[in-house]
FIZABA-437874 format. One line per 8 residues: number of its first residue (from 1); for each residue x, y, z of C-alpha. Coordinates in pm, whole numbers, plus 50000, padded with zeros to 5 digits. Example, Ala and Ser with C-alpha at 12.3 -4.5 7.8 and 13.67 -1.06 7.14 Angstrom:
2
1) 51230/49550/50780  51367/49894/50714
***
This chain:
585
1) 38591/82943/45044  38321/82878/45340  38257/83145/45592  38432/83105/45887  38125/83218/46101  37755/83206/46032  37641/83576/46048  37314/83590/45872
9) 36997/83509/46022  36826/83509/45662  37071/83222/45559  36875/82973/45835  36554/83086/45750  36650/83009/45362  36745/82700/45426  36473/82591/45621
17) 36255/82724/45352  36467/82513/45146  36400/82169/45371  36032/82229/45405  35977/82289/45005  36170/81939/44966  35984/81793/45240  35678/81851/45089
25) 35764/81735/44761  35896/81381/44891  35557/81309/45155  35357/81384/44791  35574/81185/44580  35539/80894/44852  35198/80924/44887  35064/80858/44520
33) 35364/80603/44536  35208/80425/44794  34839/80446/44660  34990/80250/44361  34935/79916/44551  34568/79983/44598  34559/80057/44225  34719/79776/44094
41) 34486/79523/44361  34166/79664/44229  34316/79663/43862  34262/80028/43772  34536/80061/43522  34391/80385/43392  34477/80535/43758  34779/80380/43747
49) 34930/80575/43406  34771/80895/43502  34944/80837/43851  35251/80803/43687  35235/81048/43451  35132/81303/43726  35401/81200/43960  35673/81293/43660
57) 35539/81630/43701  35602/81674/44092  35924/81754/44103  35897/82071/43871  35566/82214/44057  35760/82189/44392  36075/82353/44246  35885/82639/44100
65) 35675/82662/44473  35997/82706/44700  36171/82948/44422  35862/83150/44481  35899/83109/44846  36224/83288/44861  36150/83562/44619  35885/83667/44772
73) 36012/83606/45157  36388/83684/45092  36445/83882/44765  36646/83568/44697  36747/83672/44367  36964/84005/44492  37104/83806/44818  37475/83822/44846
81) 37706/83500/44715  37825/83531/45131  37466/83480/45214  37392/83174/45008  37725/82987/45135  37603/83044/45468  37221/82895/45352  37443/82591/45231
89) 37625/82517/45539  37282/82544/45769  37114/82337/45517  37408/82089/45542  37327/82057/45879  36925/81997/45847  37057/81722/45654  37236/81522/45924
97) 36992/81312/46025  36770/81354/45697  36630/81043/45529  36660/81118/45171  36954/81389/45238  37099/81297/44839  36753/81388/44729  36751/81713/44936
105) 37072/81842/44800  36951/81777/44422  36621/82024/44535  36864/82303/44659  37056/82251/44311  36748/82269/44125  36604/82583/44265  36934/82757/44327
113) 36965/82707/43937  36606/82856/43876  36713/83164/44109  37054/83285/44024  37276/83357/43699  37532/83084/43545  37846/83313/43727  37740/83170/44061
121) 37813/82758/43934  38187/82898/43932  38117/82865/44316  38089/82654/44586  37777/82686/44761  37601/82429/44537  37659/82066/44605  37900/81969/44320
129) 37926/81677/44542  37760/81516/44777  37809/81639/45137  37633/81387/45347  37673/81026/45347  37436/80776/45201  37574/80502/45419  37395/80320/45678
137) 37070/80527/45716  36826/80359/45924  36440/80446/45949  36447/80384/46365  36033/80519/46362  35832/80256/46585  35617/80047/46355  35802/80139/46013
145) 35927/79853/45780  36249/79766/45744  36419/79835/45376  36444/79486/45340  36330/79188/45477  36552/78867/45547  36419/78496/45571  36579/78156/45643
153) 36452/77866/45525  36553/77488/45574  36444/77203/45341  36194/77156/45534  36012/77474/45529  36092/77621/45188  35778/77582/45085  35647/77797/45372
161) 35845/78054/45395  35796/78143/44988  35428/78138/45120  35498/78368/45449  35733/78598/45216  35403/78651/44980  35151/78719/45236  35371/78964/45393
169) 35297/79237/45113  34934/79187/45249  34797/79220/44867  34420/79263/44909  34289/79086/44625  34256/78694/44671  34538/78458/44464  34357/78198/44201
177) 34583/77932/44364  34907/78054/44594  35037/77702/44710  35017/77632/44350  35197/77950/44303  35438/77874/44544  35497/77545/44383  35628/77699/44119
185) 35885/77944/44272  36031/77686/44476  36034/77463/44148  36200/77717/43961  36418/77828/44260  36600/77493/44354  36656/77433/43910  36866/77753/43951
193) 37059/77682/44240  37079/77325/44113  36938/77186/44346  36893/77272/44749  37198/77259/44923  37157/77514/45189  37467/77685/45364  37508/77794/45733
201) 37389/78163/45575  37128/78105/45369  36850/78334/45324  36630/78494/45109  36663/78893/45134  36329/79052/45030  36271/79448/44973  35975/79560/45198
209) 35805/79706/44874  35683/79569/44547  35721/79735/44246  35420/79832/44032  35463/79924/43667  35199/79876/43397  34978/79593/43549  35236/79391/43720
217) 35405/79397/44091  35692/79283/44103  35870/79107/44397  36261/79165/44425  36509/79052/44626  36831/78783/44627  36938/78459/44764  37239/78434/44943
225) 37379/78058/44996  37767/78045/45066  37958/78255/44884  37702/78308/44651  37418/78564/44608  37144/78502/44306  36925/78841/44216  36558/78743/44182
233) 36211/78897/44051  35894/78733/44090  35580/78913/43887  35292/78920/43987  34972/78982/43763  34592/78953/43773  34426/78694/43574  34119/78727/43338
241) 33878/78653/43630  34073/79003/43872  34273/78686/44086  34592/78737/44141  34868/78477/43999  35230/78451/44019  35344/78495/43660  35737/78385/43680
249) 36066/78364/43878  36338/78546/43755  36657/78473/43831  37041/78687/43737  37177/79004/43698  37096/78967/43301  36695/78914/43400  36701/79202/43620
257) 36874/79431/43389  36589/79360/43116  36368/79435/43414  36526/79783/43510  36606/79895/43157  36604/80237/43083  36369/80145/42792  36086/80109/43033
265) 35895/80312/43225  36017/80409/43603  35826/80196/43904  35629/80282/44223  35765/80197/44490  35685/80301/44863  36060/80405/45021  36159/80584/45338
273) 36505/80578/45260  36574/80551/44845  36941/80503/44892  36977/80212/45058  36748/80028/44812  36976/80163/44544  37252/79999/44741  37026/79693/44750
281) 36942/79703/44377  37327/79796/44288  37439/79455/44469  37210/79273/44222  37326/79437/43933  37646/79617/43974  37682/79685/43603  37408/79927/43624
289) 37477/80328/43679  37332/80386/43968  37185/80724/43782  36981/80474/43566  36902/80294/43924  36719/80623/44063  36595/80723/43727  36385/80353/43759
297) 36256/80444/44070  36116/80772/43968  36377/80968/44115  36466/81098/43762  36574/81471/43846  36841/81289/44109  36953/81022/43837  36995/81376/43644
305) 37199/81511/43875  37452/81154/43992  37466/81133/43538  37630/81456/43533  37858/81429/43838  37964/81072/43640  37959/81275/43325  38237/81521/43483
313) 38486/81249/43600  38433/81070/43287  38591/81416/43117  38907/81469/43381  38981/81075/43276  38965/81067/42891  39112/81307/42634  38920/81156/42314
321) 38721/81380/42137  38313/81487/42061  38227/81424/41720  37929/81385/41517  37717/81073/41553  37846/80785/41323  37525/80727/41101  37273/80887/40900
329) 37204/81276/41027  36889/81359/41139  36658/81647/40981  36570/81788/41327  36761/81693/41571  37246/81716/41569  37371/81411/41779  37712/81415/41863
337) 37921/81165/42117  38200/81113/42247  38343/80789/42156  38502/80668/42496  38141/80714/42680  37841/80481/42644  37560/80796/42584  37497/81018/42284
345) 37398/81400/42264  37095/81562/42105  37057/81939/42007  36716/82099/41837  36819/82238/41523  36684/82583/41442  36601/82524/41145  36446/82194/40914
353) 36365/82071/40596  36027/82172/40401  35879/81786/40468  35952/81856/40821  35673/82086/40944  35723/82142/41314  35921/82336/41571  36112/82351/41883
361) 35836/82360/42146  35670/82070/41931  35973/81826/41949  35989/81872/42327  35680/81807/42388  35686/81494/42125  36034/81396/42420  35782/81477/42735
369) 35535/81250/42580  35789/80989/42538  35911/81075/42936  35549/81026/43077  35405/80758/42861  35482/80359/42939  35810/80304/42731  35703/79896/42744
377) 36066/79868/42692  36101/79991/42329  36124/80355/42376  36485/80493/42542  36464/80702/42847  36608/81063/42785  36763/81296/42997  36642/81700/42952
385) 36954/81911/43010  36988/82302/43004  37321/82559/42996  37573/82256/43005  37931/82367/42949  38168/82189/42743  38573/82224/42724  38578/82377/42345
393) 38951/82253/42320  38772/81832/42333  38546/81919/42027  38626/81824/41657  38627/82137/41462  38373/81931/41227  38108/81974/41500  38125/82261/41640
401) 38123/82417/41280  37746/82205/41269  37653/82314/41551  37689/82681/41459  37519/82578/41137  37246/82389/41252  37218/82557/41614  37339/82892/41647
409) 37034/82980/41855  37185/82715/42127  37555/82817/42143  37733/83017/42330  38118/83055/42386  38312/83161/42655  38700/83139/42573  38778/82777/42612
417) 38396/82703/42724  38114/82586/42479  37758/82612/42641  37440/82413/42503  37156/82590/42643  36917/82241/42592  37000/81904/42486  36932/81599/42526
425) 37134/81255/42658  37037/80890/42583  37236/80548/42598  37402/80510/42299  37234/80231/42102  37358/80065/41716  37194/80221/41465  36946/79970/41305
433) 37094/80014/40967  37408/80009/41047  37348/79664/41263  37168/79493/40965  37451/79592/40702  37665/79436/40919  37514/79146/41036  37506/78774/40921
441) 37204/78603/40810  37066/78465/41145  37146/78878/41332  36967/79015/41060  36677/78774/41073  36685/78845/41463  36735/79203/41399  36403/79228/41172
449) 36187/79033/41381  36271/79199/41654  36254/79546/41482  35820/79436/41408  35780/79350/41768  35943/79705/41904  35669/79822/41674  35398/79597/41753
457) 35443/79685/42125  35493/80040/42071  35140/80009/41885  34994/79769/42176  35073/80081/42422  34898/80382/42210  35229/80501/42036  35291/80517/41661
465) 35607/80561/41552  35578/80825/41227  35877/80751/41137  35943/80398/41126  36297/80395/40890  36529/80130/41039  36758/80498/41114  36531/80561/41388
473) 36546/80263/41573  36875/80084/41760  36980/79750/41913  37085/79749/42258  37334/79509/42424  37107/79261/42487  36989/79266/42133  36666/79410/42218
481) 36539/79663/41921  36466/80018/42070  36326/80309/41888  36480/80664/41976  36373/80941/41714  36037/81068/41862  35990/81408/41657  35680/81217/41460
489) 35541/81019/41752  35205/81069/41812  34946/80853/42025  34776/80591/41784  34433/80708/41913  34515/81020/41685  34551/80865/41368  34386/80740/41089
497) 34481/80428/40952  34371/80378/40576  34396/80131/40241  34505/80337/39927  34188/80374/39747  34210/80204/39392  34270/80418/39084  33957/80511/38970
505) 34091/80488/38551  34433/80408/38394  34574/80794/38412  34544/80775/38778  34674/80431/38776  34999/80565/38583  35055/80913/38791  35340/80932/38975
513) 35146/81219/39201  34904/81114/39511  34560/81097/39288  34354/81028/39651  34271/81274/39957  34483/81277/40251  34372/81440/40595  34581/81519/40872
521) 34647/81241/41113  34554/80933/40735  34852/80677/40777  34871/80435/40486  35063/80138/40630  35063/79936/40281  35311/80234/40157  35586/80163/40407
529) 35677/79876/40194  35899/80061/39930  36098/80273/40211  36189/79929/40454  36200/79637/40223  36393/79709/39961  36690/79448/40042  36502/79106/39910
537) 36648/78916/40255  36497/79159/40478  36185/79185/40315  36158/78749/40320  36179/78778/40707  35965/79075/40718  35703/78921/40552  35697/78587/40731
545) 35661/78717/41044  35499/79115/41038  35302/79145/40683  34997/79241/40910  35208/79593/40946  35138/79618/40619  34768/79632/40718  34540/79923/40788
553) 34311/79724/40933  34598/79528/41187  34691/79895/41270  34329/79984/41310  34159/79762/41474  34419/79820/41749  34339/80192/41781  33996/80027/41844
561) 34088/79813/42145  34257/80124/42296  33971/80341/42265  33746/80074/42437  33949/80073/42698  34187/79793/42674  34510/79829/42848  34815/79604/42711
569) 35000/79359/42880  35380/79447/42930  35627/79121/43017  35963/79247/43053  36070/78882/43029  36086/78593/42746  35729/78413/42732  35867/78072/42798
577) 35976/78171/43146  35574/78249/43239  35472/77945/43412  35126/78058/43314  35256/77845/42979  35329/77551/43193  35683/77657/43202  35892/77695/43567
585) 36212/77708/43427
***
């Protein structure tokens, strides 16, 4: 229970404390947010993924500030429960009129967490819920932009407004041709409302910020005619001569969803008030967790925190069971699930296979590599979890007998209460062997083609895969391949890529044993044949449309590029929607 009266002047002070250390964190987080748009109109794309990967890193530095903070002003760590329900109550009320109060209450969570022992989650002075309102929060500050914008056209002036909606993001580097552009959109625009028949309410709602990712900026927003509302992206990229070009319209919940998939990297985008573009994003795609929505907009550590609170509820209403993964087991790493929820669960094993030379600390860092690194859509977002209590009584005895096999050093038990001291969540994908045993000819020739693309962008962006068995990669709803075992990743810049040297006489020729030097970091891509093409259909698609994986020198000559500086192109759309092909829908 609260405290009926507030009686302790340190609880204030705490909490203020506690409002000035988030404070801080959110003015730095927005400013390298907003310095992304100068970035992206000068093209400095190496900027851009160092600002990004820094910006990952923010949250953690400003936690580990403020739980310094109140050690060393309070003796925070030997404060009375009493005392930190009061802290919680004043803190509520620094919230009131608070801007990002959701984000706020995830802070005092996270260093709370950092501060005290497990005994003090049985209480109620963290926010197991959320305690202020999300609803309506308006940024009244003279001379601040709205969250979004809202435009009306007629027939007449469709044209014009597309052109006014542009130049209101101010972009300071020139367009090769923006009426041309413009042509386009509208083009596109009026196919997928077929035709213009404008209602008494139409309009074109606009969010007051792009967002940058890779080297595109990307315009978002919805049309509202009638009854209906159509979600819409329009990307915006620099050509070969630094002039900016409109690259596509993108219309639908399905588009956007490819757009905001947890397979890609999160955006940058400038936001006084991130909850009511979540709102705005959530009417475009309702059928995405609005944890996955603030995980895109590099508000991970909250997406964290609204995953777990979803996570809860989805336990008071199901009774199915955890069990082990369906699929092969991993070497390294125990998966388990629970069938009724869309997310599996991974635990470090403590202990691996001879062929497996690595450890703990190396596999999480292999996962932060994969966190700060551009995902270009075939890498799945994970989220980092640690001391996460379980109901023993919902596991199969099958896994928790693994898990005390494979991960003693993880487990702890508490009467009906199993805690994992780290794991980590993803979306649960198909396995990519399971999907191609199943399939029919024309999914399995989709399935491998698209399996050589997830690699050939992975490669494109710096990242090979080490292990590239079909095991380790999965097909996602939209049938989009996805790779999701990263305890061999490694940046392609580190590797070697080779030919087998010929046999030098017949006895090396016949050896079953390695007669050639290998050094750390050789790859010999003409040896992955035996372990992926063994089934004589999948190897007849392989080969039509990926032999040149079989290449060192395909492999090679794209290390090359990267090292010269060369940063990849990332469409999170189908080519024949980029009217740079001469295609408006």
């Amino acid at each position: 229970m609260f405290p009926h009266r507030l009686t302790d002047s340190r609880a204030f002070e705490i909490a203020q404390a506690l409002v000035e250390g988030f404070n801080r964190h959110y003015r730095l987080f927005r400013e390298t947010t907003a310095q992304a748009k100068r970035r992206f109109e000068v093209a400095d794309w190496h900027g851009q993924q160092l600002a990004q990967r820094e910006r990952i890193e923010f949250y953690d530095i400003r936690v580990d500030e403020a739980v310094n903070r109140l050690r060393t002003d309070f003796g925070a760590t030997d404060l009375p429960q009493d005392t930190w329900q009061q802290a919680k109550l004043h803190y509520i009320g620094l919230l009131t009129d608070h801007h990002q109060p959701e984000l706020a209450e995830t802070f005092f969570n996270s260093v709370t967490a950092k501060l005290l022992t497990r005994s003090y989650f049985n209480n109620d002075f963290i926010f197991l819920r959320p305690a202020i309102s999300t609803e309506y929060i308006e940024n009244d500050e003279p001379e601040t932009r709205p969250t979004y914008r809202a435009y009306y056209p007629t027939r007449a002036n469709l044209h014009e407004t597309w052109r006014t909606i542009i130049e209101h993001f101010d972009l300071g580097s020139p367009f090769e041709d923006l009426q041309r552009d413009v042509d386009h959109v509208v083009q596109a625009m009026t196919s997928e409302l077929g035709g213009f028949r404008p209602r008494t309410n139409f309009q074109i709602q606009v969010l007051s910020s792009l967002f940058y990712r890779n080297k595109g900026a990307y315009l978002v927003g919805k049309i509202i005619n009638g009854f209906n509302e159509t979600p819409l992206a329009v990307p915006i990229v620099h050509n070969a001569k630094g002039q900016l070009v409109i690259d596509a319209a993108l219309f639908g919940e399905n588009d956007l969803l490819l757009i905001f998939s947890y397979a890609r990297a999160y955006f940058m985008t400038d936001m006084e008030i991130p909850s009511a573009y979540v709102q705005f994003l959530r009417s475009m795609m309702p059928r995405k967790p609005r944890a996955e929505l603030y995980n895109s907009l590099g508000l991970q550590k909250h997406g964290k925190n609204i995953f777990y609170r979803d996570f809860l509820a989805h336990l008071r209403h199901s009774s199915d069971s955890f069990r082990i993964a369906p699929g092969i087991k991993g070497m390294v790493m125990l998966v388990f699930d629970l069938p009724s929820f869309p997310y599996v669960f991974k635990v470090i094993k403590d202990f691996y296979p001879p062929q497996k030379d690595t450890s703990r600390e190396q596999i999480k860092g292999k996962y932060l590599l994969v966190k700060q690194h551009d995902r270009v859509g075939r890498m799945a977002d994970t989220l980092e979890y640690s001391n996460v209590a379980f109901p023993r009584h919902r596991f199969e005895q099958e896994l928790i007998d693994e898990i005390k096999h494979f991960c003693p050093s993880m487990l702890e038990e508490d009467g009906d209460t199993l805690l994992l001291k780290h794991l980590y969540i993803e979306r649960r994908m198909i396995p990519l062997n399971i999907h191609l045993q199943e399939a029919g000819p024309e999914q399995m020739a989709h399935a491998v083609v698209e399996y050589g693309n997830a690699i050939k962008d992975l490669v494109a962006a710096n990242i090979f895969p080490g292990d590239m068995l079909w095991k380790n990669f999965g097909v996602t709803r939209h049938g989009k391949v996805v790779f999701y075992d990263y305890d061999e990743i490694e940046y392609l810049t580190d590797c070697n890529f080779r030919r087998v040297p010929e046999p030098r006489n017949e006895e090396e020729e016949m050896s079953g044993e390695i007669w050639y030097t290998v050094n750390k970091g050789d790859v010999f891509p003409e040896t992955f044949a035996p372990f992926l093409l063994g089934n004589a259909s999948v190897r007849e698609v392989f080969m039509a449309h990926h032999a040149d994986l079989l290449d060192a020198a395909f492999w090679q000559g794209h290390k090359e590029r990267i090292l010269a500086g060369h940063v990849h192109d990332v469409f999170p759309y189908e080519p024949a929607k980029r009217f740079r092909l001469g295609v408006a829908r």
